[in-house]
ChimeraX commands (.cxc) that place a marker at each C-alpha (Angstrom):
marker #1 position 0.00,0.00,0.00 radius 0.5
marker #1 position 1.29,3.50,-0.95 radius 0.5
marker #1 position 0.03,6.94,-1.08 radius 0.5
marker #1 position 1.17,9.32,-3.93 radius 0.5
marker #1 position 0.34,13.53,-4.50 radius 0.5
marker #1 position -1.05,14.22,-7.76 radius 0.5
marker #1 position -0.54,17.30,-9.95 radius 0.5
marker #1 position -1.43,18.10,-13.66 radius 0.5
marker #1 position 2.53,18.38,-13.77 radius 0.5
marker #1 position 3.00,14.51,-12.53 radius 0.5
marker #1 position -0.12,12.67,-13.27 radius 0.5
marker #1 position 1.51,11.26,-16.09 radius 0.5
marker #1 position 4.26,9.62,-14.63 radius 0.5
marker #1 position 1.73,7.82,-12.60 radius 0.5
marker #1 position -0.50,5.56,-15.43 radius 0.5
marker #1 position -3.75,5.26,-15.13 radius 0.5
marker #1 position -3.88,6.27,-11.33 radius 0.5
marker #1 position -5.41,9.81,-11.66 radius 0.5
marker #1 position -8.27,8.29,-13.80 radius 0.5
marker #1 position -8.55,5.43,-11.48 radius 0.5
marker #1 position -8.94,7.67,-8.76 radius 0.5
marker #1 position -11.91,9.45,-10.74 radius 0.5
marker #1 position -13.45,6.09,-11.23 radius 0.5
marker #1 position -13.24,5.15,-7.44 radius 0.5
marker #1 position -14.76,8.89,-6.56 radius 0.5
marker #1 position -17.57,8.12,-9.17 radius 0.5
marker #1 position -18.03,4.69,-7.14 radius 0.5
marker #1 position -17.81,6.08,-3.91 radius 0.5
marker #1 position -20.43,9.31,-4.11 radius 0.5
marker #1 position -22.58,8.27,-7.26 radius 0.5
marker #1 position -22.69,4.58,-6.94 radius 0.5
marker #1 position -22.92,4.30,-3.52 radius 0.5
marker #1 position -23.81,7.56,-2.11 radius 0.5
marker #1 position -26.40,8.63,-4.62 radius 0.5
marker #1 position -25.62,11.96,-5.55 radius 0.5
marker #1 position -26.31,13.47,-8.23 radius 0.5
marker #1 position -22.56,15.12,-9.49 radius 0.5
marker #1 position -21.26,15.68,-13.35 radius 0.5
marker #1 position -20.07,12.21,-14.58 radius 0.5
marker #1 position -18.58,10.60,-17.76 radius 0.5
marker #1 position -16.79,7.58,-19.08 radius 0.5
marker #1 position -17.08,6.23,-15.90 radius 0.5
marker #1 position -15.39,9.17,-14.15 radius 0.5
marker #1 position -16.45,11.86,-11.58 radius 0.5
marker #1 position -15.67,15.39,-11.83 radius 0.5
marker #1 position -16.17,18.74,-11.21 radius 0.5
marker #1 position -14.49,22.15,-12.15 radius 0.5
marker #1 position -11.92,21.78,-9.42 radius 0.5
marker #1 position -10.42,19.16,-10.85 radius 0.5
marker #1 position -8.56,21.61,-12.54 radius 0.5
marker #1 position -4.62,22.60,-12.58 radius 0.5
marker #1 position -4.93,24.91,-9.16 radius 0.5
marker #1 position -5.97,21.32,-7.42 radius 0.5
marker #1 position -4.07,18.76,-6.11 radius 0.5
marker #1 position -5.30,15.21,-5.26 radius 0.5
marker #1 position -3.69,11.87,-2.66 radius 0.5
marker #1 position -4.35,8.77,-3.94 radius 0.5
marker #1 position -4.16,5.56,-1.36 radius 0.5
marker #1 position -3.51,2.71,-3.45 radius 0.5
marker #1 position -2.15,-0.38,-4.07 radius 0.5
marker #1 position -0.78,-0.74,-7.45 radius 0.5
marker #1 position -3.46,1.37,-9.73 radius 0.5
marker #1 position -6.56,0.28,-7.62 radius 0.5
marker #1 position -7.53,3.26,-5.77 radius 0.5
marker #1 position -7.95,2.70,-1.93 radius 0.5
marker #1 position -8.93,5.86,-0.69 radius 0.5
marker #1 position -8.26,9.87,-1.86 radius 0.5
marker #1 position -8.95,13.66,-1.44 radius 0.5
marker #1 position -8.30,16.76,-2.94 radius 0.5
marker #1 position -6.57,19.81,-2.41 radius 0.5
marker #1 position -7.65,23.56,-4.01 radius 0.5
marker #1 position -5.94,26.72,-2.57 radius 0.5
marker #1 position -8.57,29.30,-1.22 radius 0.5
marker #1 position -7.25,31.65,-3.93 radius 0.5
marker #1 position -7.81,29.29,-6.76 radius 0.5
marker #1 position -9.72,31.03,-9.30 radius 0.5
marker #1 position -11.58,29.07,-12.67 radius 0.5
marker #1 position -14.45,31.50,-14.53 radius 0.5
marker #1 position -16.61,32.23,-12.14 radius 0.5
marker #1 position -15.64,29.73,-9.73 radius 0.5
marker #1 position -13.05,29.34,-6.97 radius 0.5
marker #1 position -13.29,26.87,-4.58 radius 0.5
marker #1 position -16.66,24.40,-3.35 radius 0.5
marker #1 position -17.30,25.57,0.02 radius 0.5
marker #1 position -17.12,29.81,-1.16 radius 0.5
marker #1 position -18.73,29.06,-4.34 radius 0.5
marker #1 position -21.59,27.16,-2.28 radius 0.5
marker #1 position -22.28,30.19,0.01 radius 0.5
marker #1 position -22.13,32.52,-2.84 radius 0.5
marker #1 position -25.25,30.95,-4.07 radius 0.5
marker #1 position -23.12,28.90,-7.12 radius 0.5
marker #1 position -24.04,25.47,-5.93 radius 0.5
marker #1 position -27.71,25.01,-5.80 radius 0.5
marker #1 position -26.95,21.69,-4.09 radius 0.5
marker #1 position -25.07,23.00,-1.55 radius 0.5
marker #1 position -26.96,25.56,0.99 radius 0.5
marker #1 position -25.59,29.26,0.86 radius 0.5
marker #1 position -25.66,29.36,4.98 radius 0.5
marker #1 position -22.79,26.25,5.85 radius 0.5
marker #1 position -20.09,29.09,7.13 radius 0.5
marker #1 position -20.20,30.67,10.55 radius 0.5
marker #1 position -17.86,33.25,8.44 radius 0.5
marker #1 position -17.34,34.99,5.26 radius 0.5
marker #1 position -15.47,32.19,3.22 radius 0.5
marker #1 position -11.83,33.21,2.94 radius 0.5
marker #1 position -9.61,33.95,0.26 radius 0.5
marker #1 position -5.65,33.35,1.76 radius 0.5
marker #1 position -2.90,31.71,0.72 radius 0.5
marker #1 position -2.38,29.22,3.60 radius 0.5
marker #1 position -6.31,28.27,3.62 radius 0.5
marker #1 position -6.40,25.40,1.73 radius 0.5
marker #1 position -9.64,23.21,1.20 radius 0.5
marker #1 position -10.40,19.42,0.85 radius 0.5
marker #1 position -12.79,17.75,-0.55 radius 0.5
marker #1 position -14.08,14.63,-2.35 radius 0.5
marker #1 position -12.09,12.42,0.23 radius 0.5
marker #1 position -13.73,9.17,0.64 radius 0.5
marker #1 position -12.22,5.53,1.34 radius 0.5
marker #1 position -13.44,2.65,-0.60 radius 0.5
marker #1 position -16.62,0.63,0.22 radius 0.5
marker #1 position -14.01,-2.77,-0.82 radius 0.5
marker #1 position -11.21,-1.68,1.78 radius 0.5
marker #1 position -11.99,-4.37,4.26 radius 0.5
marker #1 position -12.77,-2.84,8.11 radius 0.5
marker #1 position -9.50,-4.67,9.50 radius 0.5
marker #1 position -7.63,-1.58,7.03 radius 0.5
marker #1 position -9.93,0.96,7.27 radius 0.5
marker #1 position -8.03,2.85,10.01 radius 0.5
marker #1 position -4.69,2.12,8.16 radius 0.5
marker #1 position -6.29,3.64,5.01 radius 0.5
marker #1 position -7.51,6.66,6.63 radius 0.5
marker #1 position -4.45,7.60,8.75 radius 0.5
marker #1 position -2.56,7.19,5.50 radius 0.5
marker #1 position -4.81,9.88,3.78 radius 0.5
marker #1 position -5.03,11.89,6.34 radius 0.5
marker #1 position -1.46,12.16,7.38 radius 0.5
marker #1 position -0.64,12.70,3.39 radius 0.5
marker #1 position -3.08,15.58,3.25 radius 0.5
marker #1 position -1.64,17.47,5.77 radius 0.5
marker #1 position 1.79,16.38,4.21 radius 0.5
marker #1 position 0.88,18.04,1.29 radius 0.5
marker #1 position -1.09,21.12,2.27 radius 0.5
marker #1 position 1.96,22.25,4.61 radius 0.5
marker #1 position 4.32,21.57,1.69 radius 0.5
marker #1 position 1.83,24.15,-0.09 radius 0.5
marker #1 position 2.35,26.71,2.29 radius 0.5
marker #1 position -1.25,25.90,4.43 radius 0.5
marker #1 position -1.49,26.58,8.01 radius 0.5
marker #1 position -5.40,25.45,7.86 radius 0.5
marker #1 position -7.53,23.32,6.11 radius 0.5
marker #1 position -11.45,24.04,5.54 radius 0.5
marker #1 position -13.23,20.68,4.50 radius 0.5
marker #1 position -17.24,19.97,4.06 radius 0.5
marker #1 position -16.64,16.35,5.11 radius 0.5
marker #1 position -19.27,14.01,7.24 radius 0.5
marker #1 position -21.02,15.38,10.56 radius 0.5
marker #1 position -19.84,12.14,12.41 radius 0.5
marker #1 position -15.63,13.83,11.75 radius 0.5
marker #1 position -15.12,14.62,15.65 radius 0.5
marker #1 position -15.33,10.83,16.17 radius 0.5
marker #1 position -12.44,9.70,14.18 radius 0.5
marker #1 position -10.47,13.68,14.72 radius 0.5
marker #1 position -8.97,13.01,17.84 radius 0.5
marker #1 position -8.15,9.47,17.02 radius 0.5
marker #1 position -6.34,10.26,14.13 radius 0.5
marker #1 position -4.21,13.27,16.67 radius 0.5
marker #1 position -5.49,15.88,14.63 radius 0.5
marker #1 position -7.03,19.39,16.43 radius 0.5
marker #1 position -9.96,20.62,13.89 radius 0.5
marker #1 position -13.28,22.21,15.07 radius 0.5
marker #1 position -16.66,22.64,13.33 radius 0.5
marker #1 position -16.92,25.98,11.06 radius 0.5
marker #1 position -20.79,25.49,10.13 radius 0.5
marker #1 position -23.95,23.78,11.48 radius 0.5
marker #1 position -24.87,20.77,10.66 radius 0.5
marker #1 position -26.59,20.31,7.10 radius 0.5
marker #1 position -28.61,17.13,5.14 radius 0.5
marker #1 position -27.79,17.09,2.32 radius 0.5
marker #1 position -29.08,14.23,0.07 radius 0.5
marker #1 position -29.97,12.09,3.20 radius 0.5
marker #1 position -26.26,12.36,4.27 radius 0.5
marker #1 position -25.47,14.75,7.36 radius 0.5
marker #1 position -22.32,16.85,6.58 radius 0.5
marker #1 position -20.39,19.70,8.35 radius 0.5
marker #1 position -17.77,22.18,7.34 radius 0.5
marker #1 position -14.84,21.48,9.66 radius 0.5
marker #1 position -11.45,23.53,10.08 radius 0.5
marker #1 position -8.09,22.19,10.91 radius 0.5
marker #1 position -5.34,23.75,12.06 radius 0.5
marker #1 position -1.75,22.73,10.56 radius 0.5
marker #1 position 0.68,24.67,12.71 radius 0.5
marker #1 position 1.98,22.73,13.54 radius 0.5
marker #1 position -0.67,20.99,15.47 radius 0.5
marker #1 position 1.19,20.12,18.64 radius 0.5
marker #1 position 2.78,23.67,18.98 radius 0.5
marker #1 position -0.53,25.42,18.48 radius 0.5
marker #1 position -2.84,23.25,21.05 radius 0.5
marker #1 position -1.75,25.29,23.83 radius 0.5
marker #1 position -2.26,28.89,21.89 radius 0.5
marker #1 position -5.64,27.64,20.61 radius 0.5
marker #1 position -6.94,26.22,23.96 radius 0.5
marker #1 position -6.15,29.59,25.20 radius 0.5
marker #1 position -7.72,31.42,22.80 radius 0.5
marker #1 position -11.11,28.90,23.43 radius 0.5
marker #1 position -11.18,29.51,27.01 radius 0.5
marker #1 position -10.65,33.65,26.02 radius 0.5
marker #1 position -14.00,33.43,24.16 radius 0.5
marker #1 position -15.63,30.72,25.91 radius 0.5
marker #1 position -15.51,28.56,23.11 radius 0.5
marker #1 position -15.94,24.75,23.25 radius 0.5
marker #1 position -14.07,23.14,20.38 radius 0.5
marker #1 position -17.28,20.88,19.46 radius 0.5
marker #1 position -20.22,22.97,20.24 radius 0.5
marker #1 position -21.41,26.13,18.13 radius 0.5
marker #1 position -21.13,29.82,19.40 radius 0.5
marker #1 position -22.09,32.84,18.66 radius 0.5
marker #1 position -18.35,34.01,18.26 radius 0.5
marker #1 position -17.42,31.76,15.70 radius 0.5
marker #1 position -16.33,34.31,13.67 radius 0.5
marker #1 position -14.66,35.99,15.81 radius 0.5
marker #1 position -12.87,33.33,16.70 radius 0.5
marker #1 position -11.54,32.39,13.32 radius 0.5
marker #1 position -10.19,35.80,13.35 radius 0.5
marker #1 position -8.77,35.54,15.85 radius 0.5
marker #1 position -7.19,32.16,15.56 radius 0.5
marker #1 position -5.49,33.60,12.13 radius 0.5
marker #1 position -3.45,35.61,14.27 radius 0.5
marker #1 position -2.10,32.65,15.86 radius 0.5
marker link #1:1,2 radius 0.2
marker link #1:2,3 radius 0.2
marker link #1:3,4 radius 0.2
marker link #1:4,5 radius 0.2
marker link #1:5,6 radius 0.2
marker link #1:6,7 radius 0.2
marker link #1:7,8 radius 0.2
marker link #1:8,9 radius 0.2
marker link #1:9,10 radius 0.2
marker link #1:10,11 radius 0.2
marker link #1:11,12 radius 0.2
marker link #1:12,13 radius 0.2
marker link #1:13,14 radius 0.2
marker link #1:14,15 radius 0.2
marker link #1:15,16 radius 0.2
marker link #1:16,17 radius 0.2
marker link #1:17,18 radius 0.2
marker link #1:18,19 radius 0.2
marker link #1:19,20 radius 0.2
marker link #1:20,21 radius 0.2
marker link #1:21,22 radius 0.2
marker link #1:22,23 radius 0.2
marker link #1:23,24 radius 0.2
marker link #1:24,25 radius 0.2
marker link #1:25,26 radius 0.2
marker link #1:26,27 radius 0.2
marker link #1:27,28 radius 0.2
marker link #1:28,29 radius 0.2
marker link #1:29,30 radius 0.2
marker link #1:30,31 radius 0.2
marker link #1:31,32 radius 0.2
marker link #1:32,33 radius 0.2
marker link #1:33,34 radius 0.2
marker link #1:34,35 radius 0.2
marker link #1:35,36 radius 0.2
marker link #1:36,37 radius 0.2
marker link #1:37,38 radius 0.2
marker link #1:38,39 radius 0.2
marker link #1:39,40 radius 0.2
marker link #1:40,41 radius 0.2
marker link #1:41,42 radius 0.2
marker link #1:42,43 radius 0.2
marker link #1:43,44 radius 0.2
marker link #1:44,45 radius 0.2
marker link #1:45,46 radius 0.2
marker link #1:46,47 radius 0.2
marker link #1:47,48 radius 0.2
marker link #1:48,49 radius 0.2
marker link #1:49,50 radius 0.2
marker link #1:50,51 radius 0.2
marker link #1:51,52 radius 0.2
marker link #1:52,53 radius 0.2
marker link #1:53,54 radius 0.2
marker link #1:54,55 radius 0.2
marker link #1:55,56 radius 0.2
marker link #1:56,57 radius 0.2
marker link #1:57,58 radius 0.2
marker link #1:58,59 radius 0.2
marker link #1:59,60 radius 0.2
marker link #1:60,61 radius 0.2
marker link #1:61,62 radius 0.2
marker link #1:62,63 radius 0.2
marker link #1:63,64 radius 0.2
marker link #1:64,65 radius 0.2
marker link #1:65,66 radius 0.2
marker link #1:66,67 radius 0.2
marker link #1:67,68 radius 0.2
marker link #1:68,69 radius 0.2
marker link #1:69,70 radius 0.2
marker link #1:70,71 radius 0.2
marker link #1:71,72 radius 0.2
marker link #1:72,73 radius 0.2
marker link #1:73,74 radius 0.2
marker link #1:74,75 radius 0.2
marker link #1:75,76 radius 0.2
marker link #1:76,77 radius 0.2
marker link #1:77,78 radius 0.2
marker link #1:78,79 radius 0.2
marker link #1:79,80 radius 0.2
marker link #1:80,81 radius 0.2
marker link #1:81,82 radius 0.2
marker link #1:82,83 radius 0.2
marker link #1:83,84 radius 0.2
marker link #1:84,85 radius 0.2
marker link #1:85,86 radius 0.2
marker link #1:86,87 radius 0.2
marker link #1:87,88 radius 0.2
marker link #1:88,89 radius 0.2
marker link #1:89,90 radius 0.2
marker link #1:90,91 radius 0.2
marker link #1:91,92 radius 0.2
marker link #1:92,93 radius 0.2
marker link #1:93,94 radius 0.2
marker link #1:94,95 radius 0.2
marker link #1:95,96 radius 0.2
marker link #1:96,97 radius 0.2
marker link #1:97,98 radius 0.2
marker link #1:98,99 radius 0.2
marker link #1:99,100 radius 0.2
marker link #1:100,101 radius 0.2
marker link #1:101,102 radius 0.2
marker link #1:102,103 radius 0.2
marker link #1:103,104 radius 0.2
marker link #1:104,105 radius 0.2
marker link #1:105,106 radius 0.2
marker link #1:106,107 radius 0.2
marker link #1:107,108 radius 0.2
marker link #1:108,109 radius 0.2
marker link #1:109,110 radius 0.2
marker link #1:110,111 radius 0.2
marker link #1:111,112 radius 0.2
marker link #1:112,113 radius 0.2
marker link #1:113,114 radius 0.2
marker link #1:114,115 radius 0.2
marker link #1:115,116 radius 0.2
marker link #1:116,117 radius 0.2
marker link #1:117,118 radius 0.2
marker link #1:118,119 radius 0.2
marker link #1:119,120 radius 0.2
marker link #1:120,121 radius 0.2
marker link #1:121,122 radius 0.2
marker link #1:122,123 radius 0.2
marker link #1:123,124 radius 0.2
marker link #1:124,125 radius 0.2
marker link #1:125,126 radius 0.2
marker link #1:126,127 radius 0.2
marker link #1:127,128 radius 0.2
marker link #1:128,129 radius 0.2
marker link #1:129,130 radius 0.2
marker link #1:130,131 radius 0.2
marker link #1:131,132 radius 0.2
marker link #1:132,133 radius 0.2
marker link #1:133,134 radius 0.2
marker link #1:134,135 radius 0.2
marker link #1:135,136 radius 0.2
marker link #1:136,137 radius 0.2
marker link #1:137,138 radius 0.2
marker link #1:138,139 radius 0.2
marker link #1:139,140 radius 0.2
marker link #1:140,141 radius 0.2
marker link #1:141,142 radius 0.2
marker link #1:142,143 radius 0.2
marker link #1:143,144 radius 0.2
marker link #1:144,145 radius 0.2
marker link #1:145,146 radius 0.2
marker link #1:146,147 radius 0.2
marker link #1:147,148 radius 0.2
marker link #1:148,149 radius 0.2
marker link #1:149,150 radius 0.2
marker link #1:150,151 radius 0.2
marker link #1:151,152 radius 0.2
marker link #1:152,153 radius 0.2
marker link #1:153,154 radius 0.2
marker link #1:154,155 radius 0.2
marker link #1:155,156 radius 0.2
marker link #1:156,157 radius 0.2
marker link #1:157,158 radius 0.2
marker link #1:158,159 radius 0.2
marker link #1:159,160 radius 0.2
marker link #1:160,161 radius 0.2
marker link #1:161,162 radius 0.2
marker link #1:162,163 radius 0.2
marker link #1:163,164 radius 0.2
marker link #1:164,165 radius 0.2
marker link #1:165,166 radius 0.2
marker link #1:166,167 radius 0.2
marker link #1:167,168 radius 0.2
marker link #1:168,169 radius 0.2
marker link #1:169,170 radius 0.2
marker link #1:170,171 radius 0.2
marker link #1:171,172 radius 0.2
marker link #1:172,173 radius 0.2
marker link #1:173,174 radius 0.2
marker link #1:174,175 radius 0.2
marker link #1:175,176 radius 0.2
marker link #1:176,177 radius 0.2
marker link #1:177,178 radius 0.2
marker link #1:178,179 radius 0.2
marker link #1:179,180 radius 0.2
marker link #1:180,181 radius 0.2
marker link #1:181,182 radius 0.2
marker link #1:182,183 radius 0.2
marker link #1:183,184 radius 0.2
marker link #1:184,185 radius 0.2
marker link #1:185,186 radius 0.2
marker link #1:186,187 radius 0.2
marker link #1:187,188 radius 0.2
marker link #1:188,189 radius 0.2
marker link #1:189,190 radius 0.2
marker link #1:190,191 radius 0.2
marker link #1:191,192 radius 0.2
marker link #1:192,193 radius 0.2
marker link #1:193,194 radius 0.2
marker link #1:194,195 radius 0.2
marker link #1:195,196 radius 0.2
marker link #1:196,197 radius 0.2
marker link #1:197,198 radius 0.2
marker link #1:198,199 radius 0.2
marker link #1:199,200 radius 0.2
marker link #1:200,201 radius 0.2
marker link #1:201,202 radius 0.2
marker link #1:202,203 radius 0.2
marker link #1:203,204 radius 0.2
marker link #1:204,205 radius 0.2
marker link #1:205,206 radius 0.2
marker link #1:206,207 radius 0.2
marker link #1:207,208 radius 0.2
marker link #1:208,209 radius 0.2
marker link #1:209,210 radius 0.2
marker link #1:210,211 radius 0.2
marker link #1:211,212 radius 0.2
marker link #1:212,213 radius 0.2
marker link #1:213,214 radius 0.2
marker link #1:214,215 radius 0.2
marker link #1:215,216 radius 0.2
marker link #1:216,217 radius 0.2
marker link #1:217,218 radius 0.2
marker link #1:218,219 radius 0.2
marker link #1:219,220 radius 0.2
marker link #1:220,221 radius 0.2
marker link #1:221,222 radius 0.2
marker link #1:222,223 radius 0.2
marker link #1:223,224 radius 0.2
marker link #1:224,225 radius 0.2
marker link #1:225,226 radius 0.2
marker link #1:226,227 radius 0.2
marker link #1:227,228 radius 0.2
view
C-alpha cells in the first residue's frame, strides 16, 4: 500500500492512477452515495479538478484505496473558486448558501479538501490504516503548499475519528442534510498541530468557546485564531 500527490505536472508519470482515482470517486459518491454530481466515461468530476488542485491517492498498485483533494482558497476558474465559497455565494444550488459561521476566505495558507472518501471494498481490519494514510498525506501536502489550515465539508460524524487520528480541527458550520447524508464544514489547524494546542486552547477559554459545540463568536474566533 502507498500513497502518492497528484498534480497536472506529474499525473503522467503515474498511469492510469489519476483516472482510477476518478473512477473510485464516481463509485464512492454516485454509486454508492447517490448523488447526483457531473459524470462521464465512468469518471467523476467537477471544475476543481482543474490545474490549481491537487489530489492523494491511497492505493495499491493502480486500484484506488482511498483519496482527497486539495484547491488553494485563492484558486480562481471562470466564475468559480473553490466548493465551500462558491456554495455560500449561491453557485451550488446543491449546496446551501448558509454552511459558514464566516465569510469564506480567500488566503494563501487556507487550503480546502474535498471529495475524500475511502473505498466501500477496503476491508474494516484496514480501514483505520487507510484513513491515517490519507489523512497524514493531506496534511503532508497542504503544509508543503504553504497551508497553516484546512477548511473541509466532510461528514457530521468527523469529531469521532479527529482526535483518534491526533489531529485538532473544530466545526466551522452547522450541521446540514444534504441528500440524506449529514455533513459539516470542519477547520483544521496545521501549525503545527502540537505547537498550536496550547495557543488555541487559550484562545477557546478567552472566548468561551468549546471546540465541538457552536457559538455565537465563531467568527470571531476564526479571526482571531489567524493571528495565531
Amino acid at each position: 500500500m502507498e500513497t502518492t500527490a497528484l498534480s497536472f505536472h506529474n499525473m503522467h508519470e503515474h498511469g492510469l492512477l489519476f483516472v482510477n482515482l476518478l473512477k473510485a470517486r464516481r463509485q464512492s459518491f454516485i454509486v454508492k452515495n447517490k448523488w447526483e454530481l457531473p459524470e462521464s466515461g465512468g469518471l467523476e468530476y467537477d471544475q476543481y479538478d482543474n490545474p490549481s488542485s491537487r489530489w492523494i491517492a491511497v492505493h495499491i498498485g493502480q486500484e484506488v484505496l482511498a483519496g482527497v483533494r486539495l484547491t488553494p482558497t485563492t484558486a480562481k476558474c471562470g466564475m468559480y473558486s473553490y466548493m465551500i465559497r462558491d456554495a455560500q455565494l449561491g453557485l451550488l444550488p446543491s449546496i446551501p448558501t448558509n454552511l459558514l459561521y464566516f465569510e469564506a476566505p480567500v488566503e494563501a495558507d487556507i487550503w480546502e479538501s474535498s471529495r475524500i472518501f475511502v473505498s466501500q471494498d477496503v476491508p474494516a481490519n484496514l480501514r483505520t490504516v487507510v484513513q491515517e494514510k490519507i489523512m497524514s498525506s493531506l496534511i503532508k501536502l497542504a503544509e508543503e503548499n504553504g497551508a497553516r489550515q484546512l477548511l473541509g465539508l466532510v461528514p457530521a460524524v468527523w469529531s469521532r475519528w479527529i482526535g483518534r487520528l491526533g489531529l485538532n480541527a473544530e466545526p466551522a458550520g452547522p450541521v446540514l442534510d444534504m441528500e440524506n447524508w449529514r455533513t459539516q464544514v470542519a477547520l483544521m489547524h496545521l501549525n503545527p498541530l502540537h505547537k498550536a494546542q496550547d495557543e488555541i486552547g487559550t484562545q477557546r477559554q478567552a472566548f468561551g468557546i468549546n471546540a465541538f459545540k457552536t457559538t455565537t463568536h465563531r467568527a470571531d474566533f476564526w479571526f482571531k485564531l489567524k493571528s495565531l
